[in-house]
ZAKEVO-916419 format. One line per field, with one value per atom (N, C-alpha, C): residue number from 1; atom name; x, y, z. Coordinates in pm, 1 decimal, m for minus. Example, Ala and Ser with C-alpha at 12.3 -4.5 7.8 and 13.67 -1.06 7.14 Angstrom:
residues 2
nr (1  1  1  2  2  2) $
atom (N  CA  C  N  CA  C) $
x (1319.0  1230.0  1320.0  1285.0  1367.0  1290.0) $
y (m569.0  m450.0  m330.0  m225.0  m106.0  3.0) $
z (780.0  780.0  780.0  708.0  714.0  787.0) $
This chain:
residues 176
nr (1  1  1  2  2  2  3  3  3  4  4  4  5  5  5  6  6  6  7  7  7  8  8  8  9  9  9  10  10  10  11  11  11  12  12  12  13  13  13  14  14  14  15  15  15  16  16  16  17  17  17  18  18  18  19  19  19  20  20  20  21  21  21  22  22  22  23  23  23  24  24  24  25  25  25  26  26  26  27  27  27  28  28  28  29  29  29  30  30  30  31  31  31  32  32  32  33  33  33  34  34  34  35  35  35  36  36  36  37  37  37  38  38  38  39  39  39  40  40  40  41  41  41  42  42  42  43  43  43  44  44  44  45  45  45  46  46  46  47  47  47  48  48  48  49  49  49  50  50  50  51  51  51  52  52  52  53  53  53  54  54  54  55  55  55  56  56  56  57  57  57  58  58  58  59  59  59  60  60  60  61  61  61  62  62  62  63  63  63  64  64  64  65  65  65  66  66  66  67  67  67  68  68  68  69  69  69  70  70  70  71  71  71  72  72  72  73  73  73  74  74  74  75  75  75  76  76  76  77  77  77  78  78  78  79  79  79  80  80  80  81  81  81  82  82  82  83  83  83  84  84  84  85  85  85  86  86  86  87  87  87  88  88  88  89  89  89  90  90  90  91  91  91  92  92  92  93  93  93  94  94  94  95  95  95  96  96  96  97  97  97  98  98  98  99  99  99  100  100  100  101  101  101  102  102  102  103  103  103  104  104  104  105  105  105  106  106  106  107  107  107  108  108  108  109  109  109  110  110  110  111  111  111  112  112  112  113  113  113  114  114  114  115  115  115  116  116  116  117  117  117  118  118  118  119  119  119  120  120  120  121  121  121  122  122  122  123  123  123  124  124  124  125  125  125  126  126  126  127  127  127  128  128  128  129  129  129  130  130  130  131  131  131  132  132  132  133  133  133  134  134  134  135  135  135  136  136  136  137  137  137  138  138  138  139  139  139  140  140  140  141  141  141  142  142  142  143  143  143  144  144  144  145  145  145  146  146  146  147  147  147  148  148  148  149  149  149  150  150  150  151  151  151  152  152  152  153  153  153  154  154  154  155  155  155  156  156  156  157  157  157  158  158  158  159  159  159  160  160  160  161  161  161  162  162  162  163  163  163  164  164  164  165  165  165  166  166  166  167  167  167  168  168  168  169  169  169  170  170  170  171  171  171  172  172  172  173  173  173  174  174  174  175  175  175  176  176  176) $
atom (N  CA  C  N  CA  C  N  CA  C  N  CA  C  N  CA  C  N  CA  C  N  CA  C  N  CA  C  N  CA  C  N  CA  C  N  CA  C  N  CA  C  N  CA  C  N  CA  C  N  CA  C  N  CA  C  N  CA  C  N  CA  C  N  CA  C  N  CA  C  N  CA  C  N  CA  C  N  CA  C  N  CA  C  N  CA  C  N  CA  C  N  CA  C  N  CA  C  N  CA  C  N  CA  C  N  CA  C  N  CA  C  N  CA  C  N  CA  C  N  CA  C  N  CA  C  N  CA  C  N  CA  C  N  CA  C  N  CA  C  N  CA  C  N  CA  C  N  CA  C  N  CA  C  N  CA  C  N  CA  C  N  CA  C  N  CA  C  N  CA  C  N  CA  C  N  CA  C  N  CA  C  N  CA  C  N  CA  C  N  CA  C  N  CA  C  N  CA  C  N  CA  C  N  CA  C  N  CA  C  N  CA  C  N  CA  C  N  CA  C  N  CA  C  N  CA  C  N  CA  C  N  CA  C  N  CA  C  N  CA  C  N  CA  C  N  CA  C  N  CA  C  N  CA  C  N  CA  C  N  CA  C  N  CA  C  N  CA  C  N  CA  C  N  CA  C  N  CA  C  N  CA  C  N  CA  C  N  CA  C  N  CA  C  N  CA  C  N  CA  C  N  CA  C  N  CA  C  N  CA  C  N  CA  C  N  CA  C  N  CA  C  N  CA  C  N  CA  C  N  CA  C  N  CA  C  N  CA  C  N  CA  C  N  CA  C  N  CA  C  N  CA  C  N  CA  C  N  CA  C  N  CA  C  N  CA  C  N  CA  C  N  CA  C  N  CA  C  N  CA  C  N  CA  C  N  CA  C  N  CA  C  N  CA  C  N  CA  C  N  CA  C  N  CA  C  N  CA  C  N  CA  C  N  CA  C  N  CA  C  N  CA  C  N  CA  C  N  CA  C  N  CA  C  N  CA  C  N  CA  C  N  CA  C  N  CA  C  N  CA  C  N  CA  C  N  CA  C  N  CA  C  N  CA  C  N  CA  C  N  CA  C  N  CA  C  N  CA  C  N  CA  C  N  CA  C  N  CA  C  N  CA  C  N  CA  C  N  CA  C  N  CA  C  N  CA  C  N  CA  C  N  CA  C  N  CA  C  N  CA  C  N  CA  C  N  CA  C  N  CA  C  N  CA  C  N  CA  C  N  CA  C  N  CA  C  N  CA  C  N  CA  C  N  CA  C  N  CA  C  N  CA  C  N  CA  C  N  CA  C  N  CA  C  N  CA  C  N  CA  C  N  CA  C  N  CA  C  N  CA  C  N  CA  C  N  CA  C  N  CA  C  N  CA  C  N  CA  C  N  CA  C  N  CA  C) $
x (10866.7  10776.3  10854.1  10972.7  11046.3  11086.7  11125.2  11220.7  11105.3  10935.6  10878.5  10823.2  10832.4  10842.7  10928.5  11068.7  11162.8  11155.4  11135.2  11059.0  10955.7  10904.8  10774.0  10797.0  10910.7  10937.1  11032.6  11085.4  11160.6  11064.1  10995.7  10916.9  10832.8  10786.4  10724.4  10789.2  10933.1  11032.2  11069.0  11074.9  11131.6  10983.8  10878.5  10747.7  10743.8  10767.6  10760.9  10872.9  10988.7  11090.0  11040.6  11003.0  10922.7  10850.0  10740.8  10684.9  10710.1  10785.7  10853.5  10975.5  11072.2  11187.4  11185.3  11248.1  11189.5  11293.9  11380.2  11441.4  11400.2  11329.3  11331.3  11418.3  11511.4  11619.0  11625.2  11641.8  11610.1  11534.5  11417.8  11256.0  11310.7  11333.5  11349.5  11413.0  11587.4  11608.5  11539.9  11471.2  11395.4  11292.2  11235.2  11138.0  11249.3  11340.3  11442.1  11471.6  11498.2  11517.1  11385.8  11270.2  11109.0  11053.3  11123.4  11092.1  11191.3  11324.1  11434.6  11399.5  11370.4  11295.9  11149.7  11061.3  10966.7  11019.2  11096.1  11163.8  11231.7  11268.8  11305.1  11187.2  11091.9  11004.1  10927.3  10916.2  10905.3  10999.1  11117.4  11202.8  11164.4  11148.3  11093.6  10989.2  10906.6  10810.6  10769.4  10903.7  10968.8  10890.9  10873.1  10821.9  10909.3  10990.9  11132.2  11083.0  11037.8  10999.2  10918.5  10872.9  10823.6  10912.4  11016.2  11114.3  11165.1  11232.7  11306.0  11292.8  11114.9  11022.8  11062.1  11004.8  11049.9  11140.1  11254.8  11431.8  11420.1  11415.9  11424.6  11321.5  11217.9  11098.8  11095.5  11069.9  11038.3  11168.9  11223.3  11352.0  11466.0  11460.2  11551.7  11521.2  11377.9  11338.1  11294.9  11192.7  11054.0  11190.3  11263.0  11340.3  11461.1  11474.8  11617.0  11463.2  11342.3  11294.6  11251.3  11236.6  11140.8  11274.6  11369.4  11543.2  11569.7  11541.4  11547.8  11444.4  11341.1  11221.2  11307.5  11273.3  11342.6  11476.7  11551.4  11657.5  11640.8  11561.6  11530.2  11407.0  11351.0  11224.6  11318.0  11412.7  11521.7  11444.7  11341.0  11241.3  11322.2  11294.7  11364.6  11275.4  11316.3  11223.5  11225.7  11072.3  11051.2  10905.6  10850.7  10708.0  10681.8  10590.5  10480.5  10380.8  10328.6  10198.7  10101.6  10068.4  9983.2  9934.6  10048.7  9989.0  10022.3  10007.5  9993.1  9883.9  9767.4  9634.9  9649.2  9745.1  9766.1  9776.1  9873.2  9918.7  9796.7  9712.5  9571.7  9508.2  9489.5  9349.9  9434.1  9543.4  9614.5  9610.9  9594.4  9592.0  9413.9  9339.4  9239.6  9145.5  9213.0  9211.5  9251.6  9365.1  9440.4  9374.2  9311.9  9236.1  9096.4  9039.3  8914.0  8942.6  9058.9  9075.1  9084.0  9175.5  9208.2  9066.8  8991.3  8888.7  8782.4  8790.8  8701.0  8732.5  8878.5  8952.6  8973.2  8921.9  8886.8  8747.2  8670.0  8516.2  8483.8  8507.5  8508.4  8580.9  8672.0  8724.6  8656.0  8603.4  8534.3  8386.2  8356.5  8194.3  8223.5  8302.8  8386.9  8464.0  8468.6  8544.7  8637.4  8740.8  8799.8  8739.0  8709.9  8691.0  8849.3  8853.7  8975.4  9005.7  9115.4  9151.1  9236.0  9200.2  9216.2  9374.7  9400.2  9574.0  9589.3  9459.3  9452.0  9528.3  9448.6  9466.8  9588.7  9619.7  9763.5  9869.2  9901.6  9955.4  10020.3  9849.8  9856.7  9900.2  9841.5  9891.9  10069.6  10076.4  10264.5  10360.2  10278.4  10354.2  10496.7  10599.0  10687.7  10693.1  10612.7  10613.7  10619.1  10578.1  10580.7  10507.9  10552.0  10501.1  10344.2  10327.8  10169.3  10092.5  10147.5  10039.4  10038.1  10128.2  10066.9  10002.7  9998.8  9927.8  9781.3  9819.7  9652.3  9600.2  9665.8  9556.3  9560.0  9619.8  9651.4  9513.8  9554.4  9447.1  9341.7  9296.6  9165.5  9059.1  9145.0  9071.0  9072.7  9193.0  9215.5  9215.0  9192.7  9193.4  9160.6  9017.8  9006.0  9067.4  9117.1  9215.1  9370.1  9418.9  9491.8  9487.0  9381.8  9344.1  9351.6  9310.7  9297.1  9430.3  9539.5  9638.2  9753.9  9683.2  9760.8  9701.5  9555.5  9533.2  9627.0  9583.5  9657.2  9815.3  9917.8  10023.3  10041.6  9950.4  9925.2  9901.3  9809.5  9806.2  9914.1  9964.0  10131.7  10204.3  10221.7  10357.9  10298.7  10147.5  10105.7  10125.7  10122.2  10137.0  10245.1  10332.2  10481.8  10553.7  10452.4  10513.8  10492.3  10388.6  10350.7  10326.9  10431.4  10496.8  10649.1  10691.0  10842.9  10819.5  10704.2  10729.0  10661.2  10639.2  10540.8  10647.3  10742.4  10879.8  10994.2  10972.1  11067.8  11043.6  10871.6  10828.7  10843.3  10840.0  10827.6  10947.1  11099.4  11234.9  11240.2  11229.2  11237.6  11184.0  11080.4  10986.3  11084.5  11162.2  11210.2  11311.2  11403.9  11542.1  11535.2  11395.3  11361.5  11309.5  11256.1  11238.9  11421.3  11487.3  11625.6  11683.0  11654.3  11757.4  11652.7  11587.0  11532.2  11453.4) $
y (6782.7  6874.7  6982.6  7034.5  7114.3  7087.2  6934.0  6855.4  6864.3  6864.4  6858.9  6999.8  7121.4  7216.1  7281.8  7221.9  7293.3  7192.3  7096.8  7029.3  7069.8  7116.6  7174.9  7281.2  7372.4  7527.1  7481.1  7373.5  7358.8  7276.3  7175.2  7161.4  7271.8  7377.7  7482.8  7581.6  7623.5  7678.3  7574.9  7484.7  7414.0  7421.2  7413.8  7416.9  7545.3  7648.0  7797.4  7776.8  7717.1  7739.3  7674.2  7601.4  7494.5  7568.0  7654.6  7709.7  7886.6  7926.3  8012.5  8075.5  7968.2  7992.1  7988.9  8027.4  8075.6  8001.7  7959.4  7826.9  7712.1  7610.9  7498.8  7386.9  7390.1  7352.7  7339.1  7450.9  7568.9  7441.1  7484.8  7462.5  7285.4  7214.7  7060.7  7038.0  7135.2  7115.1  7104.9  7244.9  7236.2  7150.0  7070.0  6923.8  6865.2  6836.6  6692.9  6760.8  6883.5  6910.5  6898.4  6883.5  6917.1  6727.6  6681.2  6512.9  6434.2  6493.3  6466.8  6460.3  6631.8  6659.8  6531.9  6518.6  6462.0  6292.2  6333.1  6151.9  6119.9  6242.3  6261.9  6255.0  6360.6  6320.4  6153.7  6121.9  5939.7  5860.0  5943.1  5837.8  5875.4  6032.8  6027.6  6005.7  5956.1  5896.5  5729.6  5690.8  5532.9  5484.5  5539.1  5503.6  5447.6  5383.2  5356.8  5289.4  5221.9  5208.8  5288.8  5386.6  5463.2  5620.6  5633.7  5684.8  5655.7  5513.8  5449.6  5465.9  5449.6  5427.3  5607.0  5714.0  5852.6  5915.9  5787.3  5871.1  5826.9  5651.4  5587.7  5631.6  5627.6  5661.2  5783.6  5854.7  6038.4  6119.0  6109.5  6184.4  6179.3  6019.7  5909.4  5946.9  5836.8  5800.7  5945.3  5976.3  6049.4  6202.2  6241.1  6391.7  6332.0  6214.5  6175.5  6235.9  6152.6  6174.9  6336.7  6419.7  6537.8  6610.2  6596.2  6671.0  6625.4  6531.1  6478.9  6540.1  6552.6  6646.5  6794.1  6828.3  6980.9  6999.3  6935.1  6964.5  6887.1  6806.6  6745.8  6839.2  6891.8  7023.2  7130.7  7187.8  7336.6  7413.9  7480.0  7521.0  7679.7  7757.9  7901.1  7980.5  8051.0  8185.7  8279.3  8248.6  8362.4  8475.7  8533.5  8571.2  8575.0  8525.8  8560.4  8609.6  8702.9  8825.4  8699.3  8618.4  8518.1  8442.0  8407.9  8335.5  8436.5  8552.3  8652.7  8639.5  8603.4  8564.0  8413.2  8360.5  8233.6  8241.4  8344.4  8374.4  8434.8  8542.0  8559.8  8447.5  8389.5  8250.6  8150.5  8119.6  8040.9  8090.9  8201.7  8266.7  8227.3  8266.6  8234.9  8095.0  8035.1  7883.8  7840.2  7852.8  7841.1  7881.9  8007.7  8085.8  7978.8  7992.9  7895.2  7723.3  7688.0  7547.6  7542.3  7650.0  7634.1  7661.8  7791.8  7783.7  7683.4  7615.2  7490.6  7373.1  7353.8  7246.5  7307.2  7443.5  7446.7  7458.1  7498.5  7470.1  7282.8  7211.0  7087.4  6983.2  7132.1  7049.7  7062.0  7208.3  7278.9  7184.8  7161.5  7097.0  6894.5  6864.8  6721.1  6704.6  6682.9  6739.1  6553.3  6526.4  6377.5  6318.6  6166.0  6118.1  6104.4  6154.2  6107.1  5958.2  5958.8  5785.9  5784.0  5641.4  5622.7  5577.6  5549.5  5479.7  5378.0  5239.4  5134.2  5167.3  5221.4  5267.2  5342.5  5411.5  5488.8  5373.1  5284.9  5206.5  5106.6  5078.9  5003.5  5018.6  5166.2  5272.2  5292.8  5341.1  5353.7  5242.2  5120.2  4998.3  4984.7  5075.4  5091.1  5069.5  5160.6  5160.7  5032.5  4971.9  4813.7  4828.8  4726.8  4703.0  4672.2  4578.5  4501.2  4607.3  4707.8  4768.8  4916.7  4916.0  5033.2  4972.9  4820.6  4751.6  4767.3  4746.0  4705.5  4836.4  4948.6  5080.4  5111.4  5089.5  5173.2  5098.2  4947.6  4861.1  4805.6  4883.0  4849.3  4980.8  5059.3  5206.6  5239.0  5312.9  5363.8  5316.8  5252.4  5191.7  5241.0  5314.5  5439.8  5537.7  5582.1  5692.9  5663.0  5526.0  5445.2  5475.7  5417.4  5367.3  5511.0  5626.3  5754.3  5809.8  5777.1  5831.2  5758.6  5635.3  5592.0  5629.1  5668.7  5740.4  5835.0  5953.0  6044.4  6060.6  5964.0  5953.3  5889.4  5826.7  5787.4  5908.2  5951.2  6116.3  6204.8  6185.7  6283.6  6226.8  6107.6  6080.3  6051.5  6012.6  6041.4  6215.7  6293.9  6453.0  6469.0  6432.2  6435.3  6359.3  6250.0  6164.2  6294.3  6334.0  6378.6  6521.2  6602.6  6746.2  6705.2  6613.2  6582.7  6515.9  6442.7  6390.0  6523.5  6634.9  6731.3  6802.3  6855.1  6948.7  6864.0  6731.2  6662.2  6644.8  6667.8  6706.2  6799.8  6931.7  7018.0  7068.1  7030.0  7048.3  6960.6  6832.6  6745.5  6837.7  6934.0  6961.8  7091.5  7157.1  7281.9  7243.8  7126.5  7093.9  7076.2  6974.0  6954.9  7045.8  7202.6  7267.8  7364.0  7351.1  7433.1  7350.2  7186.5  7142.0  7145.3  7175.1  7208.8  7082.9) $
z (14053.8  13988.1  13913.1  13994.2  13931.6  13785.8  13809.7  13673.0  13566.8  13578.3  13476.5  13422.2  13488.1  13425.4  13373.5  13392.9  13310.0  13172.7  13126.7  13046.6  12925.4  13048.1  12983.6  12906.4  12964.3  12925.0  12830.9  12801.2  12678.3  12582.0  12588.0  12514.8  12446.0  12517.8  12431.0  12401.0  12432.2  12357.2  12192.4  12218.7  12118.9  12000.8  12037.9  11945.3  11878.2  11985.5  11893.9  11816.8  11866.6  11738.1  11606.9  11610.8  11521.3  11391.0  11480.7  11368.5  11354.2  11423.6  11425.1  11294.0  11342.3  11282.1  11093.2  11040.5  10898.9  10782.3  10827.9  10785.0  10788.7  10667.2  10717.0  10787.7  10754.2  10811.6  10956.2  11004.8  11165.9  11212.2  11134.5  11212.3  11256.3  11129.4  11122.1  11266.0  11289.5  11410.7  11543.1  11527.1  11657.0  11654.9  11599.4  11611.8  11675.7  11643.7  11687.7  11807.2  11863.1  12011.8  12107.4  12012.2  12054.2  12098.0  12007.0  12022.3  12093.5  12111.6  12222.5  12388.2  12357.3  12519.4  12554.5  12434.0  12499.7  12539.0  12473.7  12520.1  12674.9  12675.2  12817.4  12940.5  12886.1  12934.3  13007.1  12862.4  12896.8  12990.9  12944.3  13094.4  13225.9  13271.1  13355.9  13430.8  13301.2  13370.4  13334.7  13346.0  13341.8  13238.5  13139.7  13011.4  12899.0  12922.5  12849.5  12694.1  12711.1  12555.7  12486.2  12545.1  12430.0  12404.7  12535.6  12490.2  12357.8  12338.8  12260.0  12153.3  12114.0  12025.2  11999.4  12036.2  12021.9  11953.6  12014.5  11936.3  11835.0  11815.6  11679.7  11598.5  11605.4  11513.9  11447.8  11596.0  11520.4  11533.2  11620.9  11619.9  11527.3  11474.8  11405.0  11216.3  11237.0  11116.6  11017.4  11139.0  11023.0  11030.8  11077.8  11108.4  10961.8  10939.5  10843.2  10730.8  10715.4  10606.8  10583.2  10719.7  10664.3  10581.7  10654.4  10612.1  10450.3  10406.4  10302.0  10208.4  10227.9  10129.8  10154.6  10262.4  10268.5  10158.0  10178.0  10075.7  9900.6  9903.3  9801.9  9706.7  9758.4  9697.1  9705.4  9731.0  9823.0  9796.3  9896.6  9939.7  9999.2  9871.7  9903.8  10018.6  10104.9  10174.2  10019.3  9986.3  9959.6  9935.6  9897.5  9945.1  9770.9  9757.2  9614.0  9690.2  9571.9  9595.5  9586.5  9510.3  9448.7  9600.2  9700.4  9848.5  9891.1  9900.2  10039.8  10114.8  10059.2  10127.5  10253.5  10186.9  10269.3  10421.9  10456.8  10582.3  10681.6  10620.2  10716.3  10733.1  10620.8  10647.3  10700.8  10724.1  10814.3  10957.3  10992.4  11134.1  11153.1  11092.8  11058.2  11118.5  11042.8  11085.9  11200.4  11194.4  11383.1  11481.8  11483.0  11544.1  11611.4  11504.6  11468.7  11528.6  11551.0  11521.5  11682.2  11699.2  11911.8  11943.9  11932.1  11996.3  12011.0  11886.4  11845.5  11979.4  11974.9  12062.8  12245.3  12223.3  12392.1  12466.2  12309.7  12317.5  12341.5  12307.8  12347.4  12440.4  12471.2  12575.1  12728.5  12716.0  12834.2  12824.6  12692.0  12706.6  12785.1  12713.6  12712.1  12773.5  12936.6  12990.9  13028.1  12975.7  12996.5  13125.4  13130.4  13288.0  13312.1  13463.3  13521.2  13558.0  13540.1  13496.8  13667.6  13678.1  13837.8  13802.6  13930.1  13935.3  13862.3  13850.4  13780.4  13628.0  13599.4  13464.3  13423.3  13491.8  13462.7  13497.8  13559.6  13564.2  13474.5  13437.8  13278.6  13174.4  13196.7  13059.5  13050.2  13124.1  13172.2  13292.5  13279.7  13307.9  13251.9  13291.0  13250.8  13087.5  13024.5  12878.4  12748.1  12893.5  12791.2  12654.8  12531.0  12422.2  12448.7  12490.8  12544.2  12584.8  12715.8  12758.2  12648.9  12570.5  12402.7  12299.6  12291.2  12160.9  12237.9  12361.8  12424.8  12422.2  12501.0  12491.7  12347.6  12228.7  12117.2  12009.1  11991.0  11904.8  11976.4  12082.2  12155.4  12181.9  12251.0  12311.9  12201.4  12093.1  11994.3  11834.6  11838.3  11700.1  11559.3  11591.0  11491.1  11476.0  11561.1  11539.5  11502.4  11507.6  11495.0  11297.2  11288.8  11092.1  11026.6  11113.2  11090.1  11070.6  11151.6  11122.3  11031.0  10961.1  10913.0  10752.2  10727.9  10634.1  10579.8  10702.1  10704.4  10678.0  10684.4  10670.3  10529.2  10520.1  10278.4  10243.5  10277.6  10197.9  10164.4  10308.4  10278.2  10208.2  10218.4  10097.5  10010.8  9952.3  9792.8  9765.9  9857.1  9821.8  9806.4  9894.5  9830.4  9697.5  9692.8  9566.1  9449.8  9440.9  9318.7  9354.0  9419.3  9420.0  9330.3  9376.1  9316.9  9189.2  9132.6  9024.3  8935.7  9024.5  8912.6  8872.4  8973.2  8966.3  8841.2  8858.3  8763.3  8673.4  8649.7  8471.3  8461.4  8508.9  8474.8  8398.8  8523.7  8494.9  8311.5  8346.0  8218.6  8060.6  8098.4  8005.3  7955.4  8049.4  8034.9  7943.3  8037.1  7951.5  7775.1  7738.4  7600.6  7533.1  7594.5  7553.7  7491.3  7572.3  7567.8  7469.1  7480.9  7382.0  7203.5  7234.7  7084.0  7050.5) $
């Protein structure tokens, strides 16, 4: 019990650093210490393939790609008057979004899942028993997040192809 609250206290050290720290860079790190720890997590709770799945995937893959936008946009600290409004209605929202998500959690309260089921679920992290809870229980939320992940890289496609007209537009303007 001990081993999973010191865990815990680094997992949510590592989250405030996350959205905390004012470097993207910084921040990028502390995800990869934030998705490290939870991997740890998984081993201890003999979840080994979805450890695996953790380092390679999110720790690995998606942390090489966010590092790659970050320096590929070079995303200065700096404040415009124009989004100063951004930062209240972002507290705003957050605000609004937790209370929303503890209002339904207090009304919706999860059924507790017997041993059967946890078993299944964390059958030593097998492939089978994540295809089975993932494309059966979950499936909509499955299609949902794979929406959601087209959206971002069509938003990213066309932040970088807007910055590279824009640059393109400047240069032909300078060269006459």
């Amino acid at each position: 019990m001990l081993s999973f609250a010191i865990l815990a206290i680094l997992l949510i050290a590592g989250s405030v650093g996350v959205i905390s720290l004012r470097q993207p860079v910084h921040a990028a790190l502390s995800l990869v210490a934030t998705l490290m720890t939870l991997a740890v997590v998984y081993i201890s709770l003999e979840a080994h393939f979805l450890a695996a799945i953790q380092v390679i995937v999110y720790a690995g893959a998606i942390m090489v790609l966010f590092l790659f936008v970050i320096m590929l946009l070079n995303v200065a600290d700096r404040e415009d008057a124009k989004f100063a409004w951004m930062k209240p209605a972002a507290y705003i929202v957050g605000t609004l979004t937790a209370i929303g998500l503890v209002a339904n959690i207090l009304q919706n309260p999860m059924p507790a899942l017997n041993s059967e089921s946890i078993n299944n679920i964390l059958n030593g992290g097998s492939a089978e028993a994540v295809a089975d809870v993932l494309f059966n229980q979950f499936v909509l939320a499955f299609q949902l997040v794979g929406v959601l992940l087209l959206t971002g890289i069509v938003g990213a496609t066309s932040l970088v192809q807007h910055k590279a007209l824009a640059v393109k537009h400047e240069e032909e303007l300078a060269n006459g």
